[in-house]
Each structure stands twice: as C-alpha cells, then as structure tokens.
N, C-alpha and C positions, 0 to 999 in steps of 0.2 A: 181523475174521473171526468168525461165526458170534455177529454181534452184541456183541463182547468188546471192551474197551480195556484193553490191558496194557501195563501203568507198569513200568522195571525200577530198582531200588534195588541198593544192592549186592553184598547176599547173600539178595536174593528178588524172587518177581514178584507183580506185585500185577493181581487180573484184575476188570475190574468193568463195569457197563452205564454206555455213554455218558451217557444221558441220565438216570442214579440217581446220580449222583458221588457222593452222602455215603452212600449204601449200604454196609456193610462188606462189604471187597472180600474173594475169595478168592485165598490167597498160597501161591505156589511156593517153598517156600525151597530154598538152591543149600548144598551139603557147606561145611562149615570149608576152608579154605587154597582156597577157588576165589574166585574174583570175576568176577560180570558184568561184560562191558567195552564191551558196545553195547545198544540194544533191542533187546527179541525180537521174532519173525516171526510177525504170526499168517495162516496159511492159510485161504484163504472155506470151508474147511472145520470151524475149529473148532483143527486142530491148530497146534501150537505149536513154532518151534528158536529156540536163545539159543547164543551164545560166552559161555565164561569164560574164566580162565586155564588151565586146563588142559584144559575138552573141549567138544567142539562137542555137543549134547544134541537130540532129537528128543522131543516129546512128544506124543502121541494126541489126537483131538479130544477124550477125555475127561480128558485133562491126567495119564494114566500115561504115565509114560519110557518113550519104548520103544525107543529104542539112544543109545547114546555115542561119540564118536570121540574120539580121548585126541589132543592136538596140543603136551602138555608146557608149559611152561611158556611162556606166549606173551601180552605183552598189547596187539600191534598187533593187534586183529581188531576185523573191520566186522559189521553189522548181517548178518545171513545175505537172503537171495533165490532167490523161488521162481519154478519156470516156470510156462508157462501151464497144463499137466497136471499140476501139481503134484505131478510125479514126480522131481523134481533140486529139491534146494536148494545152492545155491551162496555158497561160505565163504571172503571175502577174507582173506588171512592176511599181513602184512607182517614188519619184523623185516629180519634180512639175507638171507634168502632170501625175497621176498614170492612169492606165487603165489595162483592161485586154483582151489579146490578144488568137485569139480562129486560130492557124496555125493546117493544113493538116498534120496530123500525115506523111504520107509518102512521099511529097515534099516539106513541110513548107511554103507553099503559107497560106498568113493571108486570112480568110473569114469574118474576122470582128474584131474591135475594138473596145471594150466600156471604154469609158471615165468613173471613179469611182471619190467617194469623198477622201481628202487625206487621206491616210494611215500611223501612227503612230506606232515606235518603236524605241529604244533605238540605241546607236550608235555600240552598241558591240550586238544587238540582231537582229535574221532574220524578213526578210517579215513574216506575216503570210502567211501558205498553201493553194493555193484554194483546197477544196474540192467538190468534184461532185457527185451529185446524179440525178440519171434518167437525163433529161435535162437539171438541174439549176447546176451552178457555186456557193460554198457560199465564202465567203470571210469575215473574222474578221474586224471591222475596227483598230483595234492596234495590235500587239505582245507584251506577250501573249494575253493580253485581251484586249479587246473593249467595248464598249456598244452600239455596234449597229455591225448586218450582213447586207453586201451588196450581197442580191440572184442575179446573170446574168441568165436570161431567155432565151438557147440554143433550137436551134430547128436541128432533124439530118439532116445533110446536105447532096444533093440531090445525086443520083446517076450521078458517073462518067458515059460518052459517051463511046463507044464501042472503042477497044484499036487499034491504027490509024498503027502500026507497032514500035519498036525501044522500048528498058530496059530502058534509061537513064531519072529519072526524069528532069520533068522542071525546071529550073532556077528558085529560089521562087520569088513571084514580090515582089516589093519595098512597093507598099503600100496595104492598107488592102482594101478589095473588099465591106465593109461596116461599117461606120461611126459608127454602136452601134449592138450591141447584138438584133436578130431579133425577139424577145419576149420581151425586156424591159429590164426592172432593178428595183429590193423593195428594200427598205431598211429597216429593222426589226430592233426593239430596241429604245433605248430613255439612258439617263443620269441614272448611276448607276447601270446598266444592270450587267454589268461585265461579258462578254460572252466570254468565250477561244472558242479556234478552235474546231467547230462540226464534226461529224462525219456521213459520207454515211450508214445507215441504210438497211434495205430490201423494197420491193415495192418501191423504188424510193423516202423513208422518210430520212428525214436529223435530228439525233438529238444533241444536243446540250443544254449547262447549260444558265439558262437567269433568270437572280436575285435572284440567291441559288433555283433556282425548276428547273426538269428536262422538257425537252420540246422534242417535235416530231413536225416537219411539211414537208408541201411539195407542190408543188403549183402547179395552176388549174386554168381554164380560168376564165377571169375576167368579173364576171356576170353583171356587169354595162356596158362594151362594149364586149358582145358574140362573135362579128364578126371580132373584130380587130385583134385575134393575139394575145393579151398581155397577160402576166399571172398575178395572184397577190399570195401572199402566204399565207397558212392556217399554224394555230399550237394549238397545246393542250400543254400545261404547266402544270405538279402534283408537290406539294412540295414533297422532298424528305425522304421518312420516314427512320425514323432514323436517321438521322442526322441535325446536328444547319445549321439554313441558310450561316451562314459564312462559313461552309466547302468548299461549291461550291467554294467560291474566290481563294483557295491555285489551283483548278485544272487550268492546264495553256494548256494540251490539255487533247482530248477524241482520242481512239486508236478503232476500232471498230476489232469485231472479224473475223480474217481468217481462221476459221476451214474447208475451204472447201465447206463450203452447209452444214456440218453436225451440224453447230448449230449456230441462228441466237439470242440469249438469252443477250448475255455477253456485255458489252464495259469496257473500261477501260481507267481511265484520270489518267495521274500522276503530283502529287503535288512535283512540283521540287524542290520548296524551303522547305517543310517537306522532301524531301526523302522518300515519301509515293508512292505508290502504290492505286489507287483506284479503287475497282472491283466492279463493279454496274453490279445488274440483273434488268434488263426493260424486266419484263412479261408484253407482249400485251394481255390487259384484255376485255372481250365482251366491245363493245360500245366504244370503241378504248381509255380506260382506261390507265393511267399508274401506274404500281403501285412497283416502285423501292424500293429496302434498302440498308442500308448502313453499312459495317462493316471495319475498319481501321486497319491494323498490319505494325508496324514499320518495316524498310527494311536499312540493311547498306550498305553504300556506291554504292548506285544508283548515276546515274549521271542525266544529263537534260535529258535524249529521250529515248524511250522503240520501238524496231520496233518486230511486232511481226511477228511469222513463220508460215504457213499456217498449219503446226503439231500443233501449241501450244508453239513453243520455240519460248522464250525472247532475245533477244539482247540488249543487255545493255551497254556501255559506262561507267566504274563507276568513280569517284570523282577521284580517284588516276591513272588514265587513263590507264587503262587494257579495252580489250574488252575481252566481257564475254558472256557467253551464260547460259539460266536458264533455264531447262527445267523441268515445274511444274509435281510432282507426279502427280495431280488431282484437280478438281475446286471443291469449295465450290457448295454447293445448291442455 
C-alpha cells in the first residue's frame, strides 16, 4: 500500500520501502498490556488496521489513529480485510463466540456481525485470513486447512448523508448495527475437503483447492427465494492435471497475482512444510473450463509466507530468519 512494507513485532509496526530494507524503518509502537496478534492491513491507499488484544485500530494514510474498536481481551484474531471500495474492513474474531465483524473503514462503526461455526488452529498457528471477493467474505474453517469455507454474504453499504459541518470522525458505537451479514452465510465443503485459504480471483471469483482439484466459484442469488436477498454459492471443481491428488494437501495457502491489471493467469500456493513454491496457471477456457498444470522445483530455505509485489517481487522470510527479497527473471508459460 502506498509503496510501504509493514513488518509487525509485538508491540510495534515497523514500516519501510521494499526495495530499501536496511533503510531505518518508521515504527508504530502499540500501548503497554496490548499485543499485536496478526499482520496489519495496508490499504493501496496508504492507510493502515491491525488487531491486538484488546482493539481493532484504524490508522490514516498518514499513519494518525483515527478510531478504535475495543473487542476486550481477545487473542483469536486474524489479519483484518479490505473491500474493493475500501470502505468496510473486515475483523475475524474467534474464541467461543467466533464471528465476523464487517466495521466502517473510516470511523470503525460495526455495520454487522455474523456469528460463524468454530474455528480451529493450533496454539502457536494464526487465525486463518478472510478473503474477499466482489461482495462475499471467505473464511477457512481451521489453519492451515479446513474442510469446509464459511462465504459471509456482504451487500455495499449505503451511501453516507450530506456532510453536516466538522473533520473529526464519530466515536465508533459499542455495538454492531446488525446481528448477521445482510445476504447470509454458505457454508461449502464436507469431511476431508482439506481446503487451505482461497484466493480473490477476477470478476468477483474466488478460487481455492477442495479435495486435491482446483475449484472457482462465486455466488448469485438464491433461485429458490429470488426475492429475499440471500445468496447461495456456485463452483466448478477440474482435477488438477499433472499432479497426484495428494499434492493439493502440502499447499497451506494460495497467493493470487498482483501484477497490476497486466495479468490475471497466475496464483500461487506454497507448501510450507515441502519448502516448495507452487505456480499454477488457471487458463479460463470457453464454457468456464479449467484447465490447470502442475510443475514443482525445489527452493532452499523459504520460510512459512510469500507476500508478493505488485512488480513481481517475492518477499520471503526464510528458515534462518533473514528477510529477503526475490526478484523472478520471468514466469514460466
């Protein structure tokens, strides 16, 4: 966002240019008794939201706070997500009540809370990420994998009233202005699925791996009730040629491509526990086909997470804890 890469430690954020990494970076530091508990979000605007223990935080593109949502003591939370208007950011919250929280990107007034099924993961491993596409919320149910997505059914929220005089946002309210997500909630999958975190595709498709075959979908009103409202969710599943059904299991996410506009062809999941790298071409064939392959090359000392640069460069974390930057000569076909 806004040319930034922001690292978060655990009681600050550290913000600095990609391509300067020994540059001394500029840091956010977070109040005593809070702890960051995921990476923050930065917006292609510049602005900036982070979870801690106790508040979900919004910050301006010039890196002033500019509301708080207090959630108590809480240290199941995921990385925050933004729409495409970058007007909702949205705050997975787990715990015994998990939900997901859909606040006003620029006063963090909640517009709704939907109540989810639990969410599982390890004690040393993160929430999984929501990701967004066109209107729907998807959400894994474990880290890395699940076997079932829970889609939240978003609808864009109305326009603001004409501006009354005064800068300073509203105080965010206390509680959320609706009890569920105003299109509903699917829940996709069954036992042995083994789904890692999908990935926001183009046209508003979401894809994602769902029992070693690659899948596309994206969801569309619900032809049984036309008039309610509700959505339900479509997908096409292709086995993946070229590779044994098992492969799909090592990927623990999918990464989709940020080249800008200049090409919507590529994704990428990596096998954290092989140290692999995996680069899947999903050609969209007439009759909304898919018709993916698979090719594997060994990679040393990757770490867990790949964030990729809207140029094409790799940021990588690797095993011996260096950060790294990889910038590929050129893709494969």
């Amino acid at each position: 966002g806004a040319g930034r890469l922001a690292y978060a430690s655990e009681n600050r954020i550290l913000l600095c240019a990609p391509r300067a990494l020994a540059t001394l970076p500029v840091a956010l530091p977070i109040p005593a008794g809070e702890t960051l508990r995921d990476t923050p979000t930065l917006g292609r605007d510049g602005a900036l939201y982070t979870v801690t223990t106790q508040n979900i935080r919004g910050f301006s593109p010039g890196l002033a706070e500019s509301w708080r949502f207090a959630i108590g003591n809480q240290d199941d939370l995921a990385a925050m997500a933004l729409s495409a208007d970058l007007a909702t950011a949205y705050a997975l919250i787990g715990g015994a009540s998990p939900a997901l929280l859909a606040l006003d990107a620029g006063t963090g007034d909640c517009r709704w809370r939907q109540p989810l099924p639990p969410i599982k993961h390890g004690s040393n491993e993160p929430m999984p990420a929501p990701v967004v596409t066109g209107n729907d919320i998807l959400v894994t149910q474990a880290f890395p994998t699940g076997d079932q997505i829970y889609v939240i059914h978003d609808r864009p929220p109305a326009a603001d009233p004409p501006e009354q005089g005064g800068i300073v946002p509203p105080t965010p309210q206390a509680a959320c202005q609706a009890a569920a997500a105003p299109a509903g909630l699917t829940v996709i999958g069954e036992s042995g699925d083994h789904i890692p975190a999908p990935m926001a595709g183009i046209s508003n498709d979401a894809f994602y791996l769902r029992a070693g075959r690659l899948c596309r979908g994206r969801s569309g009103p619900d032809p049984q009730k036309p008039d309610s409202g509700l959505r339900i969710w479509n997908e096409q599943c292709k086995p993946m040629d070229g590779c044994a059904p098992g492969d799909a299991k090592g990927i623990s996410l999918l990464i989709g491509d940020s080249s800008g506009g200049e090409s919507f062809d590529h994704m990428y999941g990596l096998a954290a526990e092989a140290r692999r790298l995996f680069f899947i071409t999903a050609h969209l064939q007439a009759g909304g086909d898919i018709a993916p392959t698979c090719r594997m090359q060994p990679v040393a000392n990757l770490g867990p997470n790949l964030v990729l640069g809207a140029d094409g460069t790799l940021i990588n974390v690797t095993v011996d804890r260096k950060l790294q930057s990889i910038v590929p000569a050129g893709f494969a076909t």
